[in-house]
N, C-alpha and C positions, 0 to 999 in steps of 0.2 A: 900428184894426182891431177889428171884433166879436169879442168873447168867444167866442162858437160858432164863425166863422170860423179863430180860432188853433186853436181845440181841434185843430177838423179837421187842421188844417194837421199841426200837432205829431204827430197819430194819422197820417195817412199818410205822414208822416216816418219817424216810427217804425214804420210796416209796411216801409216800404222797407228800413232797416235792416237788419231781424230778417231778410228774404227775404234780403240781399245774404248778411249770414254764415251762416243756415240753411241757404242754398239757394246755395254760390259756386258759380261756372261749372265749376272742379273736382268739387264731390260731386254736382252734377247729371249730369254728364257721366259718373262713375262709375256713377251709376244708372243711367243709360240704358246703357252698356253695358251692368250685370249684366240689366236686365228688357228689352230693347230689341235687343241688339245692337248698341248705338252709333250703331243709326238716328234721324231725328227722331222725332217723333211723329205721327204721318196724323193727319187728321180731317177732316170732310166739310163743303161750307157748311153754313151755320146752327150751326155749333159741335158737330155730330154727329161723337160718337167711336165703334167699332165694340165690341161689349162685349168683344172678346178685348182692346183696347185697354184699355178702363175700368178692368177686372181691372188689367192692368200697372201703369198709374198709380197705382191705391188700393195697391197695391207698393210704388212707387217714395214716394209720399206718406207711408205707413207707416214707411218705411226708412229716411226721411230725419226725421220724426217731423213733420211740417205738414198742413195740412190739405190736402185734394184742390183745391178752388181754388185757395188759395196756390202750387201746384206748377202749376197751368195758366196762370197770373198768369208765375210768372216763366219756365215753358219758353217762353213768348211773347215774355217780353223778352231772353232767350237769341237768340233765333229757330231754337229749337228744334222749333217746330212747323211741321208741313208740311201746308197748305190742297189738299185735292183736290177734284174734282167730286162732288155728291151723287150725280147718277147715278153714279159707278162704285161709290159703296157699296150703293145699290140690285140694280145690276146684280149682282155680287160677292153681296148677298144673296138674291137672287132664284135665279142660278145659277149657283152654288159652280163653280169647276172638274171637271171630269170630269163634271157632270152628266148632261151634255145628249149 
């Protein structure tokens, strides 16, 4: 095996790691209830999240002390995240409730 290849290997070994005890399914799951409500997390295709969301997360990232990918990394391997239609965040931003 190449040199560079172990490296990598070894490095996302050990990112796995740090996420698994950084981030267990238990303090995850605590955070999402205190910032969340113990819902998943939306986000729109193409990986568009709505800024009252972002706010939450850079929370929940903070709180847990990781960085904001790292926490988007593992609430995916959670499946913690919940895929919606871009339209309905368009729509949703376009025309808030009660607008119209």
């Amino acid at each position: 095996m190449e040199l560079a290849k172990m490296f990598s290997l070894n490095e996302t070994l050990t990112n796995r790691l740090g996420a698994a005890v950084l981030m267990s399914p238990f303090l995850v799951g605590r955070a999402l209830k205190k910032y969340n409500n113990g819902q998943p997390i939306v986000y729109y295709t193409e990986g568009v999240f709505a800024p009252d969301t972002k706010i939450r997360l850079q929370s929940m990232s903070d709180a847990l002390g990781v960085s904001y990918s790292a926490l988007i990394n593992r609430l995916r391997e959670l499946r913690l995240l919940e895929c919606r239609p871009i339209e309905e965040y368009i729509d949703r931003s376009l025309f808030p409730e009660g607008s119209i």
